[in-house]
N, C-alpha and C positions, 0 to 999 in steps of 0.2 A: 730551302727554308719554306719558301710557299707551299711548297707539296706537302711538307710535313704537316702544316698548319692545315691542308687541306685534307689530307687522310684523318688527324684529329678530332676535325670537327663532322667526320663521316662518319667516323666512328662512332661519337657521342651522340647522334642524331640516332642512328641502326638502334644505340640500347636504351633510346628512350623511346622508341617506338617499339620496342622487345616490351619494353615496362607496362608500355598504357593497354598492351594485348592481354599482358599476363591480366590488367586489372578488370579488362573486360571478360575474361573467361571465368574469374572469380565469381563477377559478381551475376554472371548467367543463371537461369534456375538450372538445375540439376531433375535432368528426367529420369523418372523412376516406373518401370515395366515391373506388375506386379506380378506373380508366377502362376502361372496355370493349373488348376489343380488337377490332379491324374483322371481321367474318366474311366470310372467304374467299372469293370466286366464281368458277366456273368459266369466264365468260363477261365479259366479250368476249375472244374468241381473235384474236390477229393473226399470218398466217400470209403471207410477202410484205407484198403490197400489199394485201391482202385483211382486212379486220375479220369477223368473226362473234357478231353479240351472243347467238345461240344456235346450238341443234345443228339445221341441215335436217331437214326432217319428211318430203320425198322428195329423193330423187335420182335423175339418169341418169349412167349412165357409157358413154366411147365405147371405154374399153383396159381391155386381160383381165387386166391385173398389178393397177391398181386396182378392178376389182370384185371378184378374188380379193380384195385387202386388205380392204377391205371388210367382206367377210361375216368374214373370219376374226378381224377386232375384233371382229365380233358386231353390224355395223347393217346387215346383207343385209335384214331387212325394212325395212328406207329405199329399197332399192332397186327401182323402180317401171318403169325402163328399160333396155336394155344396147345396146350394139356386136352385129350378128351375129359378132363373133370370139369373144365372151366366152360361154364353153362350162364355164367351170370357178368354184365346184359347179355339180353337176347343178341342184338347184335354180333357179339365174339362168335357166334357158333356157326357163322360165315367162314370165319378163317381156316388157316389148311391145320388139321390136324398132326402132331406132334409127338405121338402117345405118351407118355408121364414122366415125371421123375423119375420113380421107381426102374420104369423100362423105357426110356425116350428113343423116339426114334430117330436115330442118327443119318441114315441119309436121307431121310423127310427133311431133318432140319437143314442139312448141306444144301439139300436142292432150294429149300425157298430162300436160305441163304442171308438169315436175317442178322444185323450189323450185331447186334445183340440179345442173348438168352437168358432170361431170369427164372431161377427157380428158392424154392424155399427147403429143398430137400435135397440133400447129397446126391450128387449123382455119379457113377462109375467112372473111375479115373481112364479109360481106354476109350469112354466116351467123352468125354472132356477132350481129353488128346486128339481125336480124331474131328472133332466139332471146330477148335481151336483153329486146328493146322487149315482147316475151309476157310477159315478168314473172320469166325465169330464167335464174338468175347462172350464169358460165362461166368454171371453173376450170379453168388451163391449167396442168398440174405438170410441171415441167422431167424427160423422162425422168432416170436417177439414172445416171451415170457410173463409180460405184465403190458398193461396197458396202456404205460408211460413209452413202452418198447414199440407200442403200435404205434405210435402215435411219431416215436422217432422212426418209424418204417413211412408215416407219409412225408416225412420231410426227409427224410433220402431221396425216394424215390422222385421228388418233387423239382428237388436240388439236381436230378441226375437229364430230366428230360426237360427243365425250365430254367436250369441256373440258378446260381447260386442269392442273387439277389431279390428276387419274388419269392422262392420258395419256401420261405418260414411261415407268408402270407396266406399262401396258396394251400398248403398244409393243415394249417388252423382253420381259415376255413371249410378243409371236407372232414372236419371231426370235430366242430362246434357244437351237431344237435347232438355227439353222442356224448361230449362231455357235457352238455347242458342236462341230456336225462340221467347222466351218472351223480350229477348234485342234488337231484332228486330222490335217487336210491339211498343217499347217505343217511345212516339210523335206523333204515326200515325196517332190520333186524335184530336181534342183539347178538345173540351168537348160533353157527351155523355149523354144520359137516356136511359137505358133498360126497354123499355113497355112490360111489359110479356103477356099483354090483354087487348082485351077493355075498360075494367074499369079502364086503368092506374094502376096496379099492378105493380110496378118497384124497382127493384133489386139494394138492395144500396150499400155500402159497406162493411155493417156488415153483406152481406149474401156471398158463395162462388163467386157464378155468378158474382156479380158485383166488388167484388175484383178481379175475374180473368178479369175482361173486364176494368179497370182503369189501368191493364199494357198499356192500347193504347190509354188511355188520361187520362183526369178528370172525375169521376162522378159525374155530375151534381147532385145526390142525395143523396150525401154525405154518412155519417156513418148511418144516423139516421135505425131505428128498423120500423121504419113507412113501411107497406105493399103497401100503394096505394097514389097516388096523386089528388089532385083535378084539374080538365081541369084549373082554374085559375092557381092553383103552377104551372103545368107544364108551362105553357105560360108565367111565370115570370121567370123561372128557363131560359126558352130558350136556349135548346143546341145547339153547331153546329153539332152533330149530333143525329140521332136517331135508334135504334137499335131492330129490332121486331121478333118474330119467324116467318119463312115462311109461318106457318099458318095462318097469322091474316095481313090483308091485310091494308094500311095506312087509305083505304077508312073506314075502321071499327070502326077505333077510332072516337071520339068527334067529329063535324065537325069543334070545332074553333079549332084545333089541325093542322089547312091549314098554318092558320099565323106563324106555327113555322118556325124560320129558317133554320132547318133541311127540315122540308117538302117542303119549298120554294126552297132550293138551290138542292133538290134531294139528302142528304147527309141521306142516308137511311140503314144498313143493314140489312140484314134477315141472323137469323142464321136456318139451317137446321136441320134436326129432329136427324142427328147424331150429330151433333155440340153440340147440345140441353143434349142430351143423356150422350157427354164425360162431360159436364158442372155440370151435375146432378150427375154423378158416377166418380168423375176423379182419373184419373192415368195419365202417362207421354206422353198417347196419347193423351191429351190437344196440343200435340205439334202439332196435323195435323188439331184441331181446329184453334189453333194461325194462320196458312199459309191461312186455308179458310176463315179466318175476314180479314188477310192484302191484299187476292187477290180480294177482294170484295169492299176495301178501296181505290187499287190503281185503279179499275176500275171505281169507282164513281168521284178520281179525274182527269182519265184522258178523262172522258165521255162517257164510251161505255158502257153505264148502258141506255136502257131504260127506259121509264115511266112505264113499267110493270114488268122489271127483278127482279128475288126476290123474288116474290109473290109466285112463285111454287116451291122456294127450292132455297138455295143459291148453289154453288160450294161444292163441297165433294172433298177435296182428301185424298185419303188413305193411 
């Protein structure tokens, strides 16, 4: 009997001291570890079809617009190769020569061996294959149609050598002054045709040219894909103004091409062979293109335009 009474009161002691634990666990604070938020990374960038788990440690390039961009983000020491076209900075014209697009040289490029090749121009499928199988990637970037397309060309290429997280930044800033002088050209015209040649070849808006040249008006020759006009379109089209390379003089064109109202009122520009040049290969020095159309423009409105200025070269400033 004692023993029972003894196990009893063992027991009742064990679950009241089971009790006063449970009430002390209760009434403990409860810690709370808050989560860590992921940290950021700049990499993998996916740009196209293309992934880049980091930034190229070399580069070639075979076009003058992208090695200009290039250096002007600030990774021209990536660059270990160029295009003989690519002249601009002075600097690139150290590196090893690459010969072009059109005709690259492929075991130039094997030997320097650069991690990665950019060009803006097709390049032949057998050189591609032979370039590739050397151990370096061959980025082909869709030249840029409009100037919204340039502008997403410096934030690729930005995104591809600085990651993903700066590069929007970095971007904006190397095409601030050109968008700043393109808010300036807005109106300076009203409406326009770019004659690229005698034949009426003209630049509409589905090409760069004439997208970059409707920031200063209207192009009379719309989206359309059409290459050339006929002497009729153009005299129905009738812009106020007209826009020629310095090479090719008004007298050249068609002679019913008199009755326009651009050639009546002298509302004439010529762009210059560097004007031509940044138009053809752009980067954010369009921006000292933009100041050589509007100083061209205010001179035609205020009339200190002769009946020959033009003809041999418009204004350059650099």
């Amino acid at each position: 009997m004692y023993r029972l009474l003894k196990c009893f009161f063992a027991a009742a002691l064990a679950a009241v001291m089971l009790c006063g634990c449970t009430e002390v666990a209760e009434e403990s604070p409860v810690q709370i570890t808050e989560a860590t938020a992921p940290i950021e990374s700049p990499y993998p960038v996916k740009v196209g079809s293309f992934v880049f788990e980091k930034s190229p440690e070399t580069v070639g390039t075979l076009s003058p617009a992208v090695t200009e961009i290039i250096c002007e983000l600030g990774f021209g020491d990536k660059i270990v190769g160029r295009s003989s076209y690519c002249d601009y900075p002075e600097t690139v014209k150290t590196k090893n020569e690459l010969g072009s697009a059109a005709n690259p040289d492929a075991d130039a490029i094997i030997e320097v061996a650069p991690e990665l090749l950019i060009t803006m121009s097709p390049i032949a499928k057998k050189d591609i294959t032979a370039i590739e199988a050397a151990g370096t990637r061959v980025w082909i970037i869709v030249p840029p149609k409009s100037v919204e397309e340039l502008y997403g060309c410096y934030n690729d290429i930005a995104a591809v050598f600085g990651g993903s997280i700066d590069c929007e930044a970095a971007a904006e800033q190397a095409v601030e002054a050109l968008k700043t002088a393109l808010s300036k050209a807005e109106g300076a015209m009203e409406s326009f045709v770019y004659v690229m040649s005698p034949d009426l070849a003209v630049a509409s808006d589905a090409s760069f040219a004439g997208n970059f040249l409707s920031y200063f008006g209207e192009n009379s020759a719309g989206d359309t894909e059409t290459l050339s006009l006929t002497v009729e379109e153009l005299l129905e089209l009738d812009p106020d103004w007209l826009i020629l390379p310095d090479y090719i003089s008004k007298y050249e064109l068609p002679e019913e091409t008199a009755e326009l109202s651009a050639v009546k009122n002298g509302k004439i520009i010529y762009l210059s062979e560097d004007v031509m040049a940044r138009i053809e290969r752009p980067t954010s020095r369009l921006e000292n293109a933009v100041y050589d159309i509007l100083s061209q423009i205010e001179a035609v409105k205020n009339g200190d335009v002769s009946e020959d200025d033009g003809e041999e070269g418009g204004n350059d400033e650099e």
